[in-house]
matplotlib code that plots the C-alpha trace (Angstrom):
import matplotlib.pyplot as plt

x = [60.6, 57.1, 58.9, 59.8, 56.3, 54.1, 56.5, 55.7, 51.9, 52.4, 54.2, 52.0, 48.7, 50.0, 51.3, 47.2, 45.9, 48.5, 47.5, 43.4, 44.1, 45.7, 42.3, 39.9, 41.3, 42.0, 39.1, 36.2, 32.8, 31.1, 31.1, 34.5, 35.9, 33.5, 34.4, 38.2, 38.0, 35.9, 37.9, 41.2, 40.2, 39.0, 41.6, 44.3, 42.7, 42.6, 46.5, 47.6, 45.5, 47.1, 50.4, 50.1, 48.7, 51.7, 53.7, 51.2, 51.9, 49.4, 47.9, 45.0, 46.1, 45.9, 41.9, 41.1, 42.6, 40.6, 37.8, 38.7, 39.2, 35.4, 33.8, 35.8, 35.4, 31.3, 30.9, 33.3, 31.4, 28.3, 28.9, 30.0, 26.5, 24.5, 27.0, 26.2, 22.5, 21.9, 23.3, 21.8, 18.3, 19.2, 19.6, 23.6, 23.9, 27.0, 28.8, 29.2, 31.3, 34.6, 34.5, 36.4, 33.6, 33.9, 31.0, 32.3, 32.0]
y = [50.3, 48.7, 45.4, 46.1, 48.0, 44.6, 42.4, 44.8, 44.3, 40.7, 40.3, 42.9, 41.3, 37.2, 39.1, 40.6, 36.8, 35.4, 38.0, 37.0, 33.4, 34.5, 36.4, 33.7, 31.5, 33.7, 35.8, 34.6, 34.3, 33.7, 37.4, 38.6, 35.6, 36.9, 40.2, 39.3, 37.2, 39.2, 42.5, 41.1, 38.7, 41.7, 43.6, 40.8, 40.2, 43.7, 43.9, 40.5, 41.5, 44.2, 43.0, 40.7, 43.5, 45.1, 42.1, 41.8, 45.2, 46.6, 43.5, 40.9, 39.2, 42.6, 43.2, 39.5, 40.1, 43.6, 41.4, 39.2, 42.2, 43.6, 40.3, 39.8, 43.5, 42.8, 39.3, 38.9, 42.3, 40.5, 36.9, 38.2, 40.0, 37.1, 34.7, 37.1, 37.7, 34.1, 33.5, 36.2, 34.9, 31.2, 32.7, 32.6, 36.0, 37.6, 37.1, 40.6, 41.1, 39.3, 35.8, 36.2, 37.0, 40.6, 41.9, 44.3, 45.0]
z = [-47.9, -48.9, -48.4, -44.7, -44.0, -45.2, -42.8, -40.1, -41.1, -40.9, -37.7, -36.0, -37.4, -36.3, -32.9, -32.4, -33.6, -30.5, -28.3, -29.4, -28.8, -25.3, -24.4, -25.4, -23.0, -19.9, -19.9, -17.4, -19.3, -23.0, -24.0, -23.0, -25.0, -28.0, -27.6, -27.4, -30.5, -32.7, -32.1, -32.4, -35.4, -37.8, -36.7, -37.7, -40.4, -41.6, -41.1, -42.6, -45.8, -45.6, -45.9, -48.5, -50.4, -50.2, -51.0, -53.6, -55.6, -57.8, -59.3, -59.5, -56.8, -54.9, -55.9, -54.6, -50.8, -51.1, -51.8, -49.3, -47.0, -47.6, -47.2, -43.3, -42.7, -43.0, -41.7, -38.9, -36.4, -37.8, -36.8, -33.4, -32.5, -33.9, -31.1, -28.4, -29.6, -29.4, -26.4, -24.5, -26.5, -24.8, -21.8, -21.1, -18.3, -18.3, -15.3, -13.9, -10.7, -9.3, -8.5, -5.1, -2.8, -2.5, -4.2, -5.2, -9.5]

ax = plt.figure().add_subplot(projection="3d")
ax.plot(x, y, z, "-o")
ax.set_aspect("equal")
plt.show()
């Protein structure tokens, strides 16, 4: 049973990193990309660790993908607002509204 749960981690968290890369390159503008990346790579992340964890059992290799885990948990959100906060500090507007001409939002 714990075999058959961590390949479902697996193959749901490589399905989300697909579905990431699939959002970075349709979505329109800087920020949408961030936000498509960021979201989806903790979240991969999160379930791919978990996986191996399980594949892992109880054991030292187990405590270092935790570790692993808490360090990408942190950092990834983080690195994300410091993109965005830099961008919007060197003056990159997100592009609000449709690019079709209607105006409308």
């Amino acid at each position: 049973m714990i075999d058959v749960l961590s390949w479902v981690l697996l193959g749901v968290g490589g399905l989300l990193g697909v579905i990431g890369g699939i959002g970075i390159h349709r979505f329109p503008d800087f920020y949408t990309r961030l936000h498509a990346a960021g979201t989806t790579d903790t979240l991969c992340a999160i379930l791919i660790l978990l996986g191996l964890g399980f594949q892992a059992g109880l054991s030292l290799d187990a405590f270092k993908l935790f570790l692993i885990f808490v360090f990408l948990f942190f950092t990834s959100p983080t690195a994300s607002h410091a993109l965005a906060n830099a961008a919007m500090h060197g003056g990159l507007k997100p592009q609000l509204g449709r690019e079709n001409g209607s105006g409308k939002a």
